[in-house]
N, C-alpha and C positions, 0 to 999 in steps of 0.2 A: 368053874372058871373064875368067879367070882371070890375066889378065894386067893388064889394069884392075883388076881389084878389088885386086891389089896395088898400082896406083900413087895408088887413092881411099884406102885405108888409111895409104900413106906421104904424101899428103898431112893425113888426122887427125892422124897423129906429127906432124909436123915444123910445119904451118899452125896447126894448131887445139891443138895439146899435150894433146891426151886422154890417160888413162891407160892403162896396158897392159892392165887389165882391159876396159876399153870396149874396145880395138882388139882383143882377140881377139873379144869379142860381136860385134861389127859383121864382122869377118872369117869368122867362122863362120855366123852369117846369111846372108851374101850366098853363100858358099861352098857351101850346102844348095839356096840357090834358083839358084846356076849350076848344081847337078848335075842339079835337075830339070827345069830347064829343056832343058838336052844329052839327060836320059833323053825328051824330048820333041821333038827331032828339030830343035833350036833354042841354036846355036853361036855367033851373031854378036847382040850387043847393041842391035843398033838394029831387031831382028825380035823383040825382046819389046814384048808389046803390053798391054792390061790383061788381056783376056781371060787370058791368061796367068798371070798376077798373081793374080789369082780364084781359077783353078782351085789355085793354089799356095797359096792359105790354106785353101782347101776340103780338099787334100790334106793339108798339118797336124792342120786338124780331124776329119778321120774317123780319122789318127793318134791322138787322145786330146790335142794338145798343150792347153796352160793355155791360156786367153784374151788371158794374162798375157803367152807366150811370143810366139804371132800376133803381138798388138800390138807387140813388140821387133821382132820379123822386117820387119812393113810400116815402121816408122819407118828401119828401117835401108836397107830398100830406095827410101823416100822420099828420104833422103840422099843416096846413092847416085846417084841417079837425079838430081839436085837438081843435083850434081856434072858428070855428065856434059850436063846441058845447058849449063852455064855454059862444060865446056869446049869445048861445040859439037859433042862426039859423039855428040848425037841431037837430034834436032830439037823433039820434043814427049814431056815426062815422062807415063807412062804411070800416074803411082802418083798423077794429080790427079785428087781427089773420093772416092780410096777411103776405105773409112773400116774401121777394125779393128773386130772382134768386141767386143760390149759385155764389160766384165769384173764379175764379181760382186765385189760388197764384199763383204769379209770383215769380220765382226761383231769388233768390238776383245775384248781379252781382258782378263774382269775378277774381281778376286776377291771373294767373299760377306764381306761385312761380321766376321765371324768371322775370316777369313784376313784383313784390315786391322789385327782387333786382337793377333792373334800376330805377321803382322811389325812392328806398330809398338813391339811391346814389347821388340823385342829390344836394342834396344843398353844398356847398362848406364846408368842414370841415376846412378850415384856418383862421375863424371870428367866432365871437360869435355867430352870428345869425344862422349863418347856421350850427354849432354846436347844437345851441338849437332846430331850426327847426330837424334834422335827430335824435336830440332824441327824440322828440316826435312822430315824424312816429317810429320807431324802438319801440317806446314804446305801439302805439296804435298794431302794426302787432303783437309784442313779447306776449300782454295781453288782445290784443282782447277788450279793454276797448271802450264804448261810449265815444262821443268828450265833453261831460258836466261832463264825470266821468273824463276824460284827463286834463281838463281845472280847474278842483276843486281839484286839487293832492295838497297838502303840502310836502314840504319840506320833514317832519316827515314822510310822507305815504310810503316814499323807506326805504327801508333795502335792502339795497348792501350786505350785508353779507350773510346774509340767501337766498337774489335772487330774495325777494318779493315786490308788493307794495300793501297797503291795500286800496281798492277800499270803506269802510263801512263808511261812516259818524255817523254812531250811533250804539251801539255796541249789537241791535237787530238783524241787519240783516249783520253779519259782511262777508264779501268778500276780501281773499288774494288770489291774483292771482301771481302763479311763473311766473319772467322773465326770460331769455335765457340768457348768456355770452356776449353776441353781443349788448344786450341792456343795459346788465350792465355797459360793459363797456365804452359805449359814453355816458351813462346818467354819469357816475365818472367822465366822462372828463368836460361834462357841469356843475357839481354840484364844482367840484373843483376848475375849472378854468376859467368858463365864466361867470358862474349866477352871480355873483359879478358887473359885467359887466354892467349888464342890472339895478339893488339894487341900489335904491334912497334913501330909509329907514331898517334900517337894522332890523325891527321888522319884514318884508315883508316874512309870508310865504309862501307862495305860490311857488308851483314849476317850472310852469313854467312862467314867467313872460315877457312885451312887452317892447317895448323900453323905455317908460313910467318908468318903475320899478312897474306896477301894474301888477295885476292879467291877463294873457292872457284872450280875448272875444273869444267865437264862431266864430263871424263872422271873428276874427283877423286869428283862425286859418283857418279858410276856405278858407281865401285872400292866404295863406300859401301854402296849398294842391292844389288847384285850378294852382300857380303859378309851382309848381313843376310838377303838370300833363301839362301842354303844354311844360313843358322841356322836360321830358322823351319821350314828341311823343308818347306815348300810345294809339289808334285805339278803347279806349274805355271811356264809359261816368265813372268818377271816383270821388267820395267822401270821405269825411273822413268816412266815413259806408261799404266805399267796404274794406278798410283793417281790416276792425271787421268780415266781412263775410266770405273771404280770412282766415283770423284765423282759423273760425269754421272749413273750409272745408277743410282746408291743415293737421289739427290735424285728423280730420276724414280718410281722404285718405291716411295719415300714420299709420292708428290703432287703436288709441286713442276712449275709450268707451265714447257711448251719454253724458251718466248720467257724466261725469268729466266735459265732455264741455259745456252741462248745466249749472255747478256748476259755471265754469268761466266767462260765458257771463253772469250770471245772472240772468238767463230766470226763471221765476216760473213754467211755466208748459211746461213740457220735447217735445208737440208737436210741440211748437217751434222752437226747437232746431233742432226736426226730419226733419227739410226743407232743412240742409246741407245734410244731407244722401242722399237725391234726385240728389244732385248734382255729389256725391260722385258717387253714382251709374249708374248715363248719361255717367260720367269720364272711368267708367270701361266696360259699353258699347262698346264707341270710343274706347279704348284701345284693344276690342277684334277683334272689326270689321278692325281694321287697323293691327291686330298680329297674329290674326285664319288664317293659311291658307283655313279653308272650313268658315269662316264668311261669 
């Protein structure tokens, strides 16, 4: 078996140009399930059967593996397998209809309103940058936006006036999301008086832009958030993705109905959305068990 599985890998390399970290996942998956397959008196590829297959994710699971992990393991065997009938060295794939272990969602991670207002405070409001920097936190917490929806805003996308910016790049699926007073007003102070600052060319629209006078990068802003979370001291792992999650779940914990904040993050389908509620509702737990005198 061992011998195949090195010629399914050298075709990833060379056919499909996977990374070397996927070819070792997929090599060491398959590599686990030839071993136990052989500790099970089963040498030759085309005598694995599902039964098989079964017991080899059941043996993972009474191992302790993640759900997480099963699922990698079946997919790679699904491959694999996928492989070998194509190249006619088995007749019927044995890994059709299986289905991986459900995996639990893990609840996003988000910070209390408190921790919003310490990192959003940190960058220095007396230079451009740090002007630019805290309006773009104030802008991801105020609109709950993705950091590629944040990073592709134009100029044109705010309306100060009205309170909005339009998140649509095509006017199918168009998304204006209301900002708060708070955001408005340091994005007015950055748009007025420092964007200029940074404008090389004055055709540049983009809004928020790097020292460059180009288009801010992803990774630019991440070097960003990254630097402002070891200032705050915050006690937790934090991304530009927790102040979007932080959104959902702060609007939730104030009132605010699914279907609005759906509408705002964007999400197509509302059970998406429904994983702030979870959180929403652990929050109001804690809150009984620390406030019921008979909790």
């Amino acid at each position: 078996m061992e011998v195949i599985i090195n010629k399914f890998v050298d075709y990833l390399k060379t056919d499909r140009e996977l990374a070397d970290n996927t070819l070792e996942s997929y090599n060491r998956d398959l590599n686990q399930f030839c071993e136990y397959a052989s500790n099970n008196s089963i040498d030759n590829i085309s005598n694995v059967n599902k039964t098989l297959i079964i017991t080899y994710l059941m043996y993972q699971q009474k191992k302790g593996k993640a759900a997480s992990t099963i699922s990698r393991s079946l997919a790679s065997l699904r491959s694999f397998f996928q492989y070998l009938l194509n190249e006619g060295l088995i007749s019927k794939d044995p890994t059709v209809n299986l289905q991986a272990p459900k995996q639990e969602k893990k609840l996003p991670s988000i910070l209390t309103p408190e921790e919003v207002e310490i990192l959003l405070s940190q960058p220095n409001q007396n230079n451009a940058k740090g002007v630019r920097d805290r309006a773009m936190l104030e802008l991801l917490y105020a609109a709950g936006v993705r950091v590629s929806e944040l990073i592709s805003l134009d100029i044109n996308d705010v309306n100060m006036d009205m309170g909005y910016i339009n998140c649509s790049k095509d006017s199918q699926n168009e998304r204006v999301i209301p900002i708060g007073k708070i955001a408005i007003e340091i994005l007015s102070i950055y748009i007025n008086e420092y964007r200029n600052t940074f404008i090389k060319d004055d055709s540049e629209v983009s809004l928020f832009v790097n020292h460059h006078g180009r288009r801010l990068t992803r990774q630019g802003f991440w070097k960003i958030i990254k630097s402002y979370t070891k200032k705050a001291n915050i006690n937790k792992k934090i991304t530009p993705h927790t102040l979007r999650h932080s959104f959902a779940a702060h609007l939730l914990q104030n009132g605010a109905d699914l279907k609005s904040v759906q509408e705002m993050l964007g999400h197509s389908d509302i059970s998406t959305t429904q994983i702030y509620t979870q959180i929403t509702n652990n929050r109001i737990k804690d809150v009984y068990k620390k406030s019921h005198p008979r909790a």
